[in-house]
Every structure is written in structure tokens, then in C-alpha cells.
C-alpha positions as CSV (number, residue, x, y, z in Angstrom):
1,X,141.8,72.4,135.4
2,X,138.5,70.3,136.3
3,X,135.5,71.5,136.4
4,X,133.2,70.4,139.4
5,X,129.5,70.9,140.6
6,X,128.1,69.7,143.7
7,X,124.5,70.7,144.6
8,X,120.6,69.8,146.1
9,X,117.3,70.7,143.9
10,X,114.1,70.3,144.7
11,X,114.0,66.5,143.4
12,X,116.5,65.6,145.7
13,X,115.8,67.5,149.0
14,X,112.7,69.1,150.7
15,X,112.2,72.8,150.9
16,X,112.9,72.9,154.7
17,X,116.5,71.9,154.0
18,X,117.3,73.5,150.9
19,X,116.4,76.9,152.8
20,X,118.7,75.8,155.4
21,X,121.5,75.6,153.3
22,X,120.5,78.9,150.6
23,X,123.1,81.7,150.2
24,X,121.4,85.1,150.4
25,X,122.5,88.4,148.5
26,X,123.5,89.4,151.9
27,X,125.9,86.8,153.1
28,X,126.8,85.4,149.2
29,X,129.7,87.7,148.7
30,X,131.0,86.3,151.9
31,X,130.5,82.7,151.3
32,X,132.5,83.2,147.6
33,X,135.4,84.7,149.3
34,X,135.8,81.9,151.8
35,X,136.1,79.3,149.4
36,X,138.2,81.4,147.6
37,X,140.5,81.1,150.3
38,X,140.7,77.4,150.0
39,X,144.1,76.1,148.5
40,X,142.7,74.0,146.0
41,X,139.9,76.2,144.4
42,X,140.7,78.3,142.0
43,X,137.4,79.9,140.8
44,X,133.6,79.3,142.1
45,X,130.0,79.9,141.3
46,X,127.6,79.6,144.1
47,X,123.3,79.2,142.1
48,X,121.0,80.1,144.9
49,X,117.2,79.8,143.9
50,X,114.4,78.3,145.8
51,X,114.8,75.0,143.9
52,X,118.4,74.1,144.0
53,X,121.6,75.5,145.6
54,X,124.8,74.3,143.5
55,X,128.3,75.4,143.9
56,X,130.6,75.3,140.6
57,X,134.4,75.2,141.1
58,X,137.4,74.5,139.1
59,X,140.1,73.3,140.8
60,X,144.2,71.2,139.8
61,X,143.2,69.0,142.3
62,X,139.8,67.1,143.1
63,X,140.8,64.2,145.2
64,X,137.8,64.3,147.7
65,X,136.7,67.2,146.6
66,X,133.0,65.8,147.2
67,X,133.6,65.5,150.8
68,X,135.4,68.5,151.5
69,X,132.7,70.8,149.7
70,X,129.9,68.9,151.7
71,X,132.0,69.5,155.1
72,X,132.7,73.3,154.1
73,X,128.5,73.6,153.1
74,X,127.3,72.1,156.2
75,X,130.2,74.3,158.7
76,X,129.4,77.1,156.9
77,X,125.7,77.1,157.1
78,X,126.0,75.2,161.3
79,X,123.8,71.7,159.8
80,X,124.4,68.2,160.8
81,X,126.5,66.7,157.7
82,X,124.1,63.7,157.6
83,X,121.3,66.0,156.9
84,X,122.3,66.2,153.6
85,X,125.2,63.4,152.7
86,X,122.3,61.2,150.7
87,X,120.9,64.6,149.0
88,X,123.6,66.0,147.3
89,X,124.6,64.9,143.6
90,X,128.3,65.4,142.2
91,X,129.4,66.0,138.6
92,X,132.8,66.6,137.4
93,X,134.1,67.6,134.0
94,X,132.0,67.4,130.7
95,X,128.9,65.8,133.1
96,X,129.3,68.8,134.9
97,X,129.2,71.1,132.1
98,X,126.4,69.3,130.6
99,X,124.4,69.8,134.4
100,X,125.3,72.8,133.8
101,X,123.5,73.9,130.5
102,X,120.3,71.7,131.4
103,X,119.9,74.3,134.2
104,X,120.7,77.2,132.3
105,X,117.9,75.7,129.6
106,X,115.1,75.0,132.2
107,X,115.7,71.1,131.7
108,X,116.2,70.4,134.9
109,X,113.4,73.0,136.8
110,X,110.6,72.2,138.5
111,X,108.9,73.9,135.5
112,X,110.5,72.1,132.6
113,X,111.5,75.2,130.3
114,X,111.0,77.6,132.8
115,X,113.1,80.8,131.3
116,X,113.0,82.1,134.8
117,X,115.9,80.2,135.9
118,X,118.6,81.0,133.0
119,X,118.4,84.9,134.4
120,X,119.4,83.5,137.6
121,X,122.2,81.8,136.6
122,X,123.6,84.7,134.4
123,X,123.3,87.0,137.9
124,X,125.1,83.9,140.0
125,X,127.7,83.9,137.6
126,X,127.9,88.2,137.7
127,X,128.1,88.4,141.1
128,X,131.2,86.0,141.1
129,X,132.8,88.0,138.0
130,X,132.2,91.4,140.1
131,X,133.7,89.2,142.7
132,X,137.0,88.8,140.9
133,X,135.7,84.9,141.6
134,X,135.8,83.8,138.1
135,X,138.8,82.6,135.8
136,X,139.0,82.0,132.2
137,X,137.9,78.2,132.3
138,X,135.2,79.5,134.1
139,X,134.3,81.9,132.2
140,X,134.5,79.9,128.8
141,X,131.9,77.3,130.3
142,X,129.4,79.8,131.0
143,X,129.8,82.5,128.4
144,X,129.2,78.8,125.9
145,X,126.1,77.5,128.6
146,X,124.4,80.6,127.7
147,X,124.8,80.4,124.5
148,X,123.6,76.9,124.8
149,X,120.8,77.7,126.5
150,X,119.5,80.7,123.8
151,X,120.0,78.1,121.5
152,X,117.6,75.8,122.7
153,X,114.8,78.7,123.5
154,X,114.9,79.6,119.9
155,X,115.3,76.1,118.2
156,X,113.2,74.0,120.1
157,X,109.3,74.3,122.1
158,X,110.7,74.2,125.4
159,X,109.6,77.5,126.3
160,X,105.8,76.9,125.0
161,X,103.0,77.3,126.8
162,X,105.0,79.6,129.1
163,X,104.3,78.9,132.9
164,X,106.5,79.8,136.0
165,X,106.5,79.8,140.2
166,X,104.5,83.0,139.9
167,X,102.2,81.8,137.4
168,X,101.6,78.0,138.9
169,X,100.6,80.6,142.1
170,X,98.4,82.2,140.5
171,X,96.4,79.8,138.5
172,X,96.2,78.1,142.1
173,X,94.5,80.6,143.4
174,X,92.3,81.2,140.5
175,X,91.4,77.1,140.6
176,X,90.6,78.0,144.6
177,X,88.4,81.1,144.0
178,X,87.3,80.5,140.6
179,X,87.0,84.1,140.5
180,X,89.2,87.3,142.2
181,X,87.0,90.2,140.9
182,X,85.5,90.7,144.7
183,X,89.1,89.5,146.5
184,X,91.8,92.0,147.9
185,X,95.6,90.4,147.2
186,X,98.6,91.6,149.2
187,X,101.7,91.3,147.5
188,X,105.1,90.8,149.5
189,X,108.6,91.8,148.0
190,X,109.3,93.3,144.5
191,X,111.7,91.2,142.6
192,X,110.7,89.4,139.6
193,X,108.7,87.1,140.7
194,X,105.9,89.4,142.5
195,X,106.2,91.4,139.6
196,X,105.1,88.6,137.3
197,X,102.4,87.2,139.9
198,X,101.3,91.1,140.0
199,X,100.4,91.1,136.1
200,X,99.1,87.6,136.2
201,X,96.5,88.8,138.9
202,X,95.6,91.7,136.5
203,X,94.9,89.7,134.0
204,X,92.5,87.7,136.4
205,X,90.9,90.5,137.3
206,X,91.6,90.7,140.9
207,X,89.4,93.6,142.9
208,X,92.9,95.5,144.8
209,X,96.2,94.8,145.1
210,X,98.3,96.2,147.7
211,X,102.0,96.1,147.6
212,X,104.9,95.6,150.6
213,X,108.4,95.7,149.8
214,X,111.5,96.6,152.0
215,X,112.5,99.2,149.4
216,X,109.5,101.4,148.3
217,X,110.7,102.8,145.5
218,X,110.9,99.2,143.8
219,X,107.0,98.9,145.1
220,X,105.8,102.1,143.7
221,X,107.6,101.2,140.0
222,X,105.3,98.0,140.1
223,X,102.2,99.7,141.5
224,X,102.2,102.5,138.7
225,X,101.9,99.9,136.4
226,X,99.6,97.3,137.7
227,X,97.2,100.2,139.6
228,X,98.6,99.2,142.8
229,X,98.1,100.3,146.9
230,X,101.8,100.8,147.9
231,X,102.6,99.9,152.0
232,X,105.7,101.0,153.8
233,X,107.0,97.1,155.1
234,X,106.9,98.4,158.7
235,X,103.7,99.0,158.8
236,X,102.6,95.5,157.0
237,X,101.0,94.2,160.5
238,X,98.7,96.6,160.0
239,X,97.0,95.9,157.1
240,X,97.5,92.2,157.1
241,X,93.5,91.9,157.7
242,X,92.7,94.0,154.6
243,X,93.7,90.8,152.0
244,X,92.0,87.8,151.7
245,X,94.9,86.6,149.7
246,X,98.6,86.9,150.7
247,X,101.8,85.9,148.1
248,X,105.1,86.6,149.5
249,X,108.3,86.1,147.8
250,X,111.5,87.8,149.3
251,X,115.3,87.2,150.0
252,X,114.5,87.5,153.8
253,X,116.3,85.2,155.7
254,X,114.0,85.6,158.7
255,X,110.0,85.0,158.3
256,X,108.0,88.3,157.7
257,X,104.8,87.4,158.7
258,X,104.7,85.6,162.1
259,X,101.7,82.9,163.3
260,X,100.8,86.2,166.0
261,X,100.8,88.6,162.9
262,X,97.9,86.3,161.5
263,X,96.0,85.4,164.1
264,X,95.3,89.2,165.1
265,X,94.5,89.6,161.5
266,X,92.3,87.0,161.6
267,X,90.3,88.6,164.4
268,X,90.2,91.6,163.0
269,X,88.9,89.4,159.9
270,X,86.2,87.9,162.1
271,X,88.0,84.9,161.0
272,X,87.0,85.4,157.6
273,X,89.3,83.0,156.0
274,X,92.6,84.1,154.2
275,X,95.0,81.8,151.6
276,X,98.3,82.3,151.8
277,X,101.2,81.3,149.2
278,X,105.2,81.5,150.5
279,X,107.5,81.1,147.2
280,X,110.2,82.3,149.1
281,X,113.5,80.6,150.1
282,X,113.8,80.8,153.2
283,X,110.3,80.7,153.7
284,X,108.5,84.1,154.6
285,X,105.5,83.3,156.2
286,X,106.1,80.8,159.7
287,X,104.7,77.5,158.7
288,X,103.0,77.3,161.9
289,X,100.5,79.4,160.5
290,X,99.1,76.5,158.9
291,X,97.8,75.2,162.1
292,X,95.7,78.4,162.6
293,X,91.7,77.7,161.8
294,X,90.8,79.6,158.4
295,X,94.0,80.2,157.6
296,X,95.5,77.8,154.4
297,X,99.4,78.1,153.5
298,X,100.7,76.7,150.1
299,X,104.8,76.6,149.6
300,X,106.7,76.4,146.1
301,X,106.5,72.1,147.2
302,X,102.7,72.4,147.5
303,X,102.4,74.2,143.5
304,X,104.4,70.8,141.8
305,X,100.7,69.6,140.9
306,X,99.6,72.7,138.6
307,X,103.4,72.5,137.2
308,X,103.4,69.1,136.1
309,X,100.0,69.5,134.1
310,X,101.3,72.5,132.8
311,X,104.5,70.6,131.1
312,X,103.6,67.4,129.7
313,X,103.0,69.2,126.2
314,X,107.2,70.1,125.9
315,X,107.9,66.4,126.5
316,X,109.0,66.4,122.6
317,X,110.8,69.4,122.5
318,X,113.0,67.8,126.0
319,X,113.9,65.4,123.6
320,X,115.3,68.0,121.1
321,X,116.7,70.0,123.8
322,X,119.2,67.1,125.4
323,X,120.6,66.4,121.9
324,X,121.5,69.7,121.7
325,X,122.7,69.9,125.1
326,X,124.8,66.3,124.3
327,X,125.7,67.5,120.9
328,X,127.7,71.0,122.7
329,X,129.0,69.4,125.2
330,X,130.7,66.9,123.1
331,X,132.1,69.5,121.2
332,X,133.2,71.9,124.1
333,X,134.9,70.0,126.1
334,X,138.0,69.2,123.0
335,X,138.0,72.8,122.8
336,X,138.0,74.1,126.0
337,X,141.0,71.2,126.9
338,X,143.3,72.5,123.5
339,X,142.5,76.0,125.1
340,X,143.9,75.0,128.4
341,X,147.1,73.8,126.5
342,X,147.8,77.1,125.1
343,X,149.7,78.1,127.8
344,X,151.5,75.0,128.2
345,X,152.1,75.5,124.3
346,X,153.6,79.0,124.3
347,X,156.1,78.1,127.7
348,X,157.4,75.6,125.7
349,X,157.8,77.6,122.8
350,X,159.1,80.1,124.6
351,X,161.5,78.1,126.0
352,X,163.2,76.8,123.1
353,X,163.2,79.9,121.7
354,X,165.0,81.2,124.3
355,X,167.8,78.3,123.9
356,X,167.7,79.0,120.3
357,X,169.1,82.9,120.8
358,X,171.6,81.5,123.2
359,X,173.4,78.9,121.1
360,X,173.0,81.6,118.1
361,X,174.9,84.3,120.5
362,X,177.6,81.5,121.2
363,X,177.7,80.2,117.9
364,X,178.5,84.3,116.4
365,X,180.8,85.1,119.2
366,X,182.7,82.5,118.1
367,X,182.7,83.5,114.2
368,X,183.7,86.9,115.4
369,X,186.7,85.3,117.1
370,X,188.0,83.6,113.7
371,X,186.8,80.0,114.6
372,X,185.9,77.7,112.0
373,X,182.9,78.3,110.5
374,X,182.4,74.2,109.4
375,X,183.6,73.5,112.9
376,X,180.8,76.6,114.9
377,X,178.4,75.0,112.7
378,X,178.6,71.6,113.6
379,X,179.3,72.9,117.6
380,X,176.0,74.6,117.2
381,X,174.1,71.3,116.0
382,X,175.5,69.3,118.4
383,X,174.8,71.5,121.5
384,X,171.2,72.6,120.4
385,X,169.8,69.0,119.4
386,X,171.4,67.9,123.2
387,X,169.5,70.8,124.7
388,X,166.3,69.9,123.1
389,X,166.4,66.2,123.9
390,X,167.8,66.7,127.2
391,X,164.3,67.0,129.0
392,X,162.5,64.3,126.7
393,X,164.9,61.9,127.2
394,X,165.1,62.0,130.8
395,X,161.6,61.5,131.2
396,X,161.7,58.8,129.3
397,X,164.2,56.9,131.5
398,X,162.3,57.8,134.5
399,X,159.0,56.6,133.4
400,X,160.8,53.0,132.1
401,X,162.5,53.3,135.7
402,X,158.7,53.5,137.6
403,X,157.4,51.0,135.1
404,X,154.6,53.4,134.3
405,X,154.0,52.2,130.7
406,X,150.9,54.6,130.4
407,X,153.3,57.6,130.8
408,X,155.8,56.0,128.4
409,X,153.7,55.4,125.7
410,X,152.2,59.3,126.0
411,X,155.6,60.2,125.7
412,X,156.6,58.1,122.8
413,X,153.3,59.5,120.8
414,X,154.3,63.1,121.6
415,X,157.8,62.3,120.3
416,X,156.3,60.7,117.3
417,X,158.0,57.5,118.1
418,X,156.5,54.2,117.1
């Protein structure tokens, strides 16, 4: 079995083509079951966040893996191949499991430490277990990532100083507005996101906040305990004029708010400006609202400023965190290989054992007939060290035959021959 990732982030592509290529609740079930289908995987993980899209797969055969999983992302999702050929990056085997547990740990977010993402790769690699998606290699590597990645939050700083998508949004607003205590925010979507970005605006001391999410129930749960407004989502047109501030984070895969939507609002407004910020992927507000007058859009792209201030104090504990990210994956990948043997181990056992009871069957039946016993004895020997070496031996020959000296030499070691 090999283990293979191949994926875009946010250092490697722009947000316009990552949301091109994202995998939505909605269609993510699908997309799992038609690589499934695919002779040569045998188990897949598809990570869909707004800063990377990755697809983890183990297969018994990777020759050109790479360009086949690039061909089957860009058929699947209708995009031009080059679009992405110089964006993607490729591990394989302990590189990829040590990709792997960086993401899991934050180390390789926008937001170095960020605990935001190891949640979303524990659902990812749920929704291909309820999936019947995931095999026991599979599994192994990310039952130990996780366990990699609690590691690192409790032994190193990585986590300090806490920040996140939903906070960097909101300390951008607060550095715009200085203060929100006379500012009305609407909040789009429910997931965890908003509902960080909904406490965060509490604790700024924002005037109103008003909630729109496709599902109300999930809106009134947040409302009760930020003191919230609550909207129905079809009626969100409506009071788009009311906030002076909008934040929008869903798994739409269309735009919500339309460059129409906010241009009525804004005469309603009496063009009284209004700030927007879209952390969703796909995007949820239409970026041609930018080119409205009054009106200023921010995307999770625009936020990398705030992030990167934010981060330089858990430069040290990065340090700490790759050792122990080298350190487990040095020591995983021995175990997870001797694992994969066991079932090679316990054929072949198996199969011996099985020509053991057969030359023991022959070797009584012929004691019950009178035969010699010095003479079944030596029979038995004779047959069972020929059907042992049988399969060895002819090997061997072959591999001297090819002239493939690598192969002969394994087979010597297993043999214990010098």
C-alpha cells in the first residue's frame, strides 16, 4: 500500500481557483464514490476548507498517479488542466504522512497553529469512514495524525495567542471602525466560524447583530446566546440596508448576496457606506460588488496581513512542533509497513501449516498400514523439506535467470543465506 496526497492551499493557488475546484457537503459524498470506482484506489480522503483542497489515497499501484488525479480533479470540477498543473504539490509515502500531520497541527495554515483546521480534518476523514471510503492503512495514518497533532497542542506554544479566519475578521473590522458600539453587523451562515466571529463581536461591543442562516434553528441556538436578531434567509434582501457591516461564511456554492442586492441596499442606505467580509469558499458575496461606490469587500486573501502579525510570536514553538512531527513519522512509517506484512505473515503461515497436516495425514495412514516406521519417518522429511523449498528455490532460479541481482540478494537475506 502507498500512501499519496495531492492538493492546492492558499500558498500555492489564489482563492478564485481554489473555489473552483472545492468539494461541498452536497456533492462530497459523490465525488468519494467516483474515485472509489477507480481500479487503482483503494481508499480516499477528500480536505475541503477555504485554504486548501487535498485528496489522500492509498493505492498498489502509483505509476502516474499525479497525472491521473490532476485529470480526474479538473474533469470532475469542468476546469482547463493547465489552470492548475503548476499549483498542485504531490507527496507520497512518509512525506505524505508527514503533510499530513503539519495540517492536522496548524503548521501549514494560513494561521500558523490555527486549531480550527484539525476539526476539519477529523470531519473529512468521518465523512469518508461513514462513507465505507476508508481502509485500515488509512485509518492507522489518521487515527496516529491525530494523535500527533494533540500532541503538539499540549507540548508545544503553537496554539498561543489563539487567532483564527473569524478572529483576523474581526480585529479587521475593529482596526477599520476603531469602535462597533454605534454599528449594526449582519451575520451570514451558522457554522463554526460565524459562531466564533459572533462572540468575538460581543466582546467588541458591537450595537446589534442580526443573524441569516439557511437553517433557523442553527440561527436561533447562536442568537440565544450572543443576544441576537434572527432572519429567515429568504427574506435577507430585505434587511440587507439595516447593517453597516456584513460577514458571510457558508457552504453555498452559488453567491448569496448579488452586486443588485447591494446596490438597492445602498439606496435605501443613502449610500451610507457598508464593509463587507466573504470567508466563504466559494465566495458568498459577488466580487463585483467591489466596484460599487461605498461599498468595501475583504476576502479570506485580503485578512493574510492581520494573520501574519498575529504569528510571529509561535515561530519557536514551529520549531518544536516539526521535530515532533519528524520524530512520529520516522517512527510510524516502520510500524505501519510491519503492520502491512501481517497479512502476508499469517498466509504464509497458514500455508505451511496446511502442508504440515497433510504430510502428517500421509505420514499416519501409512503407520496404520504397517509401513516402516524408520522408513514413514524419513518419507515424511524428505517430502516436507521439498515442499517447503519448492517455492524459494524457484524464485531463486528465476531471479538469477532475469539477472535481477536486487531481487536475488532480498531473497538470499530472507533465506538467511550469506
Amino acid at each position: 500500500m502507498t500512501l499519496l496526497v495531492l492538493g492546492i492551499n492558499h500558498k500555492t493557488a489564489p482563492l478564485n481557483l481554489r473555489e473552483c475546484i472545492s468539494f461541498g457537503p452536497e456533492i462530497i459524498n459523490q465525488a468519494l464514490d467516483n474515485l472509489l470506482s477507480k481500479s487503482m484506489i483503494q481508499s480516499v480522503v477528500l480536505l475541503s476548507t477555504c485554504n486548501r483542497i487535498e485528496i489522500y489515497v492509498s493505492t498498489d499501484n502509483n505509476i502516474s498517479l499525479k497525472e491521473y488525479l490532476m485529470i480526474w480533479l479538473c474533469d470532475y470540477h469542468k476546469i482547463n488542466r493547465e489552470y492548475i498543473c503548476n499549483k498542485v504539490y504531490y507527496y507520497q509515502e512518509k512525506d505524505a504522512v508527514s503533510h499530513l500531520m503539519r495540517v492536522a497541527s496548524g503548521l501549514d495554515s494560513m494561521i500558523l497553529g490555527e486549531s480550527q483546521i484539525f476539526g476539519q480534518v477529523k470531519q473529512a476523514f468521518a465523512i469518508s469512514k461513514k462513507n465505507n471510503s476508508v481502509n485500515k492503512e488509512i485509518d492507522r495514518i489518521f487515527q496516529k495524525t491525530f494523535y500527533v497533532a494533540k500532541r503538539i497542542r499540549f507540548e508545544t506554544d503553537i496554539g498561543s495567542n489563539n487567532i483564527s479566519v473569524a478572529f483576523a475578521a474581526c480585529a479587521l473590522v475593529y482596526e477599520i471602525f476603531n469602535s462597533l458600539s454605534k454599528l449594526i453587523v449582519l451575520l451570514i451562515g451558522a457554522g463554526k466560524t460565524i459562531h466564533l466571529v459572533a462572540h468575538y463581536l460581543r466582546k467588541y461591543k458591537v450595537k446589534k447583530i442580526i443573524i441569516s442562516n439557511r437553517t433557523r434553528s442553527r440561527a436561533d441556538m447562536l442568537a440565544l446566546e450572543v443576544n441576537a436578531e434572527v432572519i429567515n434567509q429568504i427574506d435577507l434582501e430585505k434587511h440587507l440596508h439595516r447593517a453597516d457591516i456584513i460577514i458571510s461564511s457558508t457552504s453555498s456554492r452559488f453567491p448569496i448576496i448579488s452586486k443588485n442586492m447591494i446596490q438597492n441596499a445602498l439606496k435605501t442606505r443613502c449610500n451610507k457606506p457598508v464593509f463587507l467580509v466573504d470567508i466563504a469558499v466559494p465566495q458568498d458575496i459577488d466580487t463585483e460588488v467591489n466596484t460599487l461606490p461605498n461599498t468595501y469587500l475583504y476576502r479570506v486573501d485580503d485578512l493574510k496581513k492581520i494573520i501574519d502579525r498575529n504569528s510571529t510570536c509561535r515561530t519557536a514553538a514551529l520549531v518544536q512542533a516539526e521535530k515532533i512531527v519528524l520524530q512520529e513519522s520516522n517512527e510510524f512509517m516502520p510500524q505501519l509497513r510491519s503492520q502491512n506484512a501481517v497479512h502476508s505473515v499469517r498466509k504464509y503461515r497458514a500455508q505451511i501449516e496446511a502442508i504440515r497436516i497433510e504430510m502428517e495425514k500421509r505420514a499416519l495412514h501409512a503407520l496404520k498400514k504397517g509401513t516402516d516406521p524408520q522408513k514413514v519417518m524419513q518419507e515424511l522429511i524428505y517430502k516436507l523439506t521439498n515442499r517447503l523449498i519448492h517455492a524459494p528455490i524457484k524464485s531463486l532460479q528465476q531471479a538469477a535467470r532475469n539477472g535481477d541481482n536486487e531481487r536475488l540478494k532480498i531473497l538470499c537475506d530472507s533465506l538467511g543465506l550469506n
